[in-house]
C-alpha positions in Angstrom: 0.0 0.0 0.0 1.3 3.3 -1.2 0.1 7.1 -0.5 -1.2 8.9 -3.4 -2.1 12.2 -4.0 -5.1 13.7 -6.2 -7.2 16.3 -7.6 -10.0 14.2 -9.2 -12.0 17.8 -10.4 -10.0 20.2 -13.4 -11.1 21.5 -16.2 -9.1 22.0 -19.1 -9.0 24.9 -22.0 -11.8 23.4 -23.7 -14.3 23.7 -20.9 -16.2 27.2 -21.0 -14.3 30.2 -18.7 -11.4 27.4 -18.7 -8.3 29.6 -19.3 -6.6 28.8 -21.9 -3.6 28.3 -20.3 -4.7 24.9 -18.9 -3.6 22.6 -22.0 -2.8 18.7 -21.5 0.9 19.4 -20.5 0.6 22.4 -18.6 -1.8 20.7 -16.3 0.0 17.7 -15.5 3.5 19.4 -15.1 1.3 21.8 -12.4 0.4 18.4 -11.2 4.4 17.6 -10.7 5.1 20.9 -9.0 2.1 20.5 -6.7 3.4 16.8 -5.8 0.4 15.2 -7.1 0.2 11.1 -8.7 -3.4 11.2 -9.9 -5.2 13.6 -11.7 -8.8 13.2 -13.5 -9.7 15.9 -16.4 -13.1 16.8 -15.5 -14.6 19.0 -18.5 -17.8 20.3 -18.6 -20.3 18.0 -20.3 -17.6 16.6 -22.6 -14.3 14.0 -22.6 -12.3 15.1 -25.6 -9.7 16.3 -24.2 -9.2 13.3 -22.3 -7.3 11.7 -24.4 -5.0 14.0 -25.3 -4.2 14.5 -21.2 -3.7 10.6 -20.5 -0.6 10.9 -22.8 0.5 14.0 -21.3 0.0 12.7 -17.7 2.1 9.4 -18.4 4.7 11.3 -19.9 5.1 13.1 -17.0 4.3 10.7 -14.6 1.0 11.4 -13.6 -1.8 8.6 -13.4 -4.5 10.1 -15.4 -8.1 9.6 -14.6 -11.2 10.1 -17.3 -13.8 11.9 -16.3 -16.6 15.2 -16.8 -18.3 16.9 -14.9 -22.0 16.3 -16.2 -24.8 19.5 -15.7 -27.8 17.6 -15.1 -31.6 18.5 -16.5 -31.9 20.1 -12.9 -28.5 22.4 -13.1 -26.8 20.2 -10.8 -22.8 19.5 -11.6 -22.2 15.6 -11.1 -18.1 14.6 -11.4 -18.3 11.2 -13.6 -14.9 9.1 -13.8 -14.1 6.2 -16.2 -11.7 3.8 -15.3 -10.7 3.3 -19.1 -10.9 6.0 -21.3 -12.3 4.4 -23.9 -15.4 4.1 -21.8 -15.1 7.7 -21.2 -15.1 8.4 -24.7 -18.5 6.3 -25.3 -19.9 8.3 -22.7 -18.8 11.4 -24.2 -20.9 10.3 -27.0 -23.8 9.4 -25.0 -24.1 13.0 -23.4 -23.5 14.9 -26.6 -26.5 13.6 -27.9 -28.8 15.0 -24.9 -26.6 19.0 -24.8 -28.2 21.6 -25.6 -26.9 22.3 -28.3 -26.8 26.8 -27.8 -23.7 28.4 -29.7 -20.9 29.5 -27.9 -20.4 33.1 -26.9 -16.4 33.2 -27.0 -16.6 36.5 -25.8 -18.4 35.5 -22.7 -17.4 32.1 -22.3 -13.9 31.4 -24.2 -13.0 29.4 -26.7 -13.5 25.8 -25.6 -10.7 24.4 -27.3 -9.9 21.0 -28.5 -6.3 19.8 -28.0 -3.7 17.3 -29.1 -1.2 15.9 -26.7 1.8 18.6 -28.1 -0.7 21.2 -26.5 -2.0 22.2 -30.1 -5.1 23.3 -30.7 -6.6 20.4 -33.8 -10.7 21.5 -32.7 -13.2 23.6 -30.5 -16.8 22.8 -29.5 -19.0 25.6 -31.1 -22.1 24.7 -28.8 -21.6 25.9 -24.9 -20.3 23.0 -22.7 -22.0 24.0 -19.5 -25.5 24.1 -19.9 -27.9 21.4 -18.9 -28.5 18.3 -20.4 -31.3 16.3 -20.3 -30.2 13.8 -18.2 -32.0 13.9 -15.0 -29.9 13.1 -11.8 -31.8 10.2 -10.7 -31.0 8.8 -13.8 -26.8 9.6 -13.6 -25.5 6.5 -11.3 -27.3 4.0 -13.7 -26.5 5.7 -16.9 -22.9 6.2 -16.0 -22.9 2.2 -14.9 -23.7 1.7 -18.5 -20.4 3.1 -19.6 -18.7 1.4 -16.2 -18.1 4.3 -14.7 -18.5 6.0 -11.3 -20.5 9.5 -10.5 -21.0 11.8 -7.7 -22.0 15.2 -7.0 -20.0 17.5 -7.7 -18.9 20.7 -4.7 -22.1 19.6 -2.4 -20.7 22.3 -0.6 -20.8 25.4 -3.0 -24.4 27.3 -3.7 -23.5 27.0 -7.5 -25.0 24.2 -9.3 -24.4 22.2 -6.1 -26.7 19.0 -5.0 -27.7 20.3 -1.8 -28.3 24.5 -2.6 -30.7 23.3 -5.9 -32.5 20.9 -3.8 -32.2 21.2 -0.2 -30.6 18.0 0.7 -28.2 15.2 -0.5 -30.3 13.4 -3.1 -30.5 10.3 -0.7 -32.5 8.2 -3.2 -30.2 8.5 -6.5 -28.0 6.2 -5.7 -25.0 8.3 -4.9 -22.0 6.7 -2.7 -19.8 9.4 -2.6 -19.9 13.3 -2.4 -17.4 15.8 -3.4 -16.4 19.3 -1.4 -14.1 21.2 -1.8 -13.5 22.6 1.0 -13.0 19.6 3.3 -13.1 21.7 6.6 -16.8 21.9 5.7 -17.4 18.0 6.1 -18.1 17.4 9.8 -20.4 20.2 9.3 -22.4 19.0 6.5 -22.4 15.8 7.6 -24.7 17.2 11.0 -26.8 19.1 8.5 -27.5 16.9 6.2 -28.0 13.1 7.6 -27.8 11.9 4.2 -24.3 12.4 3.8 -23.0 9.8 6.4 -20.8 7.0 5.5 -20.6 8.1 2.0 -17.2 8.4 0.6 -15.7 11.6 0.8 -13.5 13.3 -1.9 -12.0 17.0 -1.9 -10.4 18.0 -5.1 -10.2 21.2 -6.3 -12.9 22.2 -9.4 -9.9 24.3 -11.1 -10.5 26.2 -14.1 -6.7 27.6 -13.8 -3.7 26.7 -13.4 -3.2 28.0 -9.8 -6.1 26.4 -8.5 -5.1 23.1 -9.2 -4.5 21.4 -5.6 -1.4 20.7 -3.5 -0.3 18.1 -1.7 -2.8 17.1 0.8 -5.6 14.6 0.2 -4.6 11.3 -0.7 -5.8 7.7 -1.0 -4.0 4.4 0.0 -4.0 2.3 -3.1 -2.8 -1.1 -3.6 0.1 -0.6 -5.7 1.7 -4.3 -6.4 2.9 -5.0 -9.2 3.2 -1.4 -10.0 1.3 -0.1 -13.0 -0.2 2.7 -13.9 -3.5 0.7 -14.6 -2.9 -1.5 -11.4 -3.2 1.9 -9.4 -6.7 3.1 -11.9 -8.0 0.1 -10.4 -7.6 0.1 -7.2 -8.6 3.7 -6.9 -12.0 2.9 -8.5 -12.2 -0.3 -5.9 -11.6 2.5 -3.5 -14.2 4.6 -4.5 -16.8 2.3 -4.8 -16.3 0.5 -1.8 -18.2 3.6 0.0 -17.7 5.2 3.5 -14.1 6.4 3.0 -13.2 10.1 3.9 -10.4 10.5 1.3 
């Protein structure tokens, strides 16, 4: 068993007010400087720059994780992680069917770029990435099963487009095992407010749209590391997560 650090919540250049300065490489060398071994690219409502990341997180040593960070048909943000990317990528093609599909503002909202893994740009999205969808969020655990994957809400701590400030409590009956903050000082508290939270895993990462934001040292999990590979360690931190009850 070996200590490793995360941020499992980042969006890259490609989701809307992402700077631009947070391409493939530049994220995962911030992920070196920080000290972290796992990150997940969590854009809003799409994966394509997921692929694209996983080669710039291996070459610098990161373990990447696949993920988004869906907007449900009720506003609320839900992080979504894949353990292979090529489920993440069917997934990606599952939600853009149900976006609503508004042009993109790139005056208000940026350019939602598209990159490759030398941090050029080869695409952007031309529909906004953060609106709703119209997948509801008691539907989000079973649809994300589909693609094997594993979901969450997303900052259950923050008023905007968190679980709890849209409806007024941890949505006990959708299934949820886990919850995200991100400020984990706010846990014990939320935990005596809201009853439904108990014994659900807890994960702190940092929802960073810059390079700055992206998280330190600090949270980690202990994974099962033997034999050492980068997909022995994907594994066991999605046994981890779904084993439930673990503040992380």
């Amino acid at each position: 068993m070996n200590e490793y650090f995360y941020d499992l919540h980042m969006h890259s250049c490609l989701s809307p007010c992402g700077d631009n300065d947070m391409t493939p490489n530049n994220m995962a060398g911030m992920g070196v400087l920080n000290g972290l071994n796992i990150m997940a690219l969590t854009d809003h409502n799409t994966c394509k720059n997921c692929p694209a990341f996983f080669k710039a997180a291996k070459k610098n040593g990161i373990i990447p994780v696949a993920g988004m960070e869906l907007t449900t048909a009720e506003d609320i943000h839900v992080v979504c992680l894949f353990e292979r990317l090529e489920d993440a990528m069917a997934f990606d093609a599952y939600v853009d069917e149900r976006r609503s599909k508004i042009p993109n503002r790139v005056d208000i909202f940026g350019e939602q770029l598209i990159m490759d893994e030398n941090d050029e740009v080869i695409g952007h999205d031309d529909c906004v990435l953060s609106f709703a969808t119209t997948i509801p969020i008691d539907s989000v655990v079973r649809v994300c099963a589909q693609f094997d994957g594993f979901a969450y809400p997303a900052h259950v701590d923050r008023e905007s487009n968190g679980a709890i400030a849209v409806l007024g409590d941890f949505p006990a009956d959708c299934g949820f095992t886990a919850a995200e903050f991100h400020d984990g000082d706010k846990i014990e508290d939320y935990e005596a407010r809201y009853p439904a939270l108990r014994g659900l895993t807890k994960i702190v990462s940092s929802d960073a749209h810059y390079l700055w934001l992206i998280k330190e040292k600090k949270e980690s999990f202990l994974l099962d590391d033997e034999p050492y590979s980068s997909d022995k360690v994907r594994h066991e931190l999605f046994r981890h997560l779904r084993a439930g009850g673990i503040d992380a």
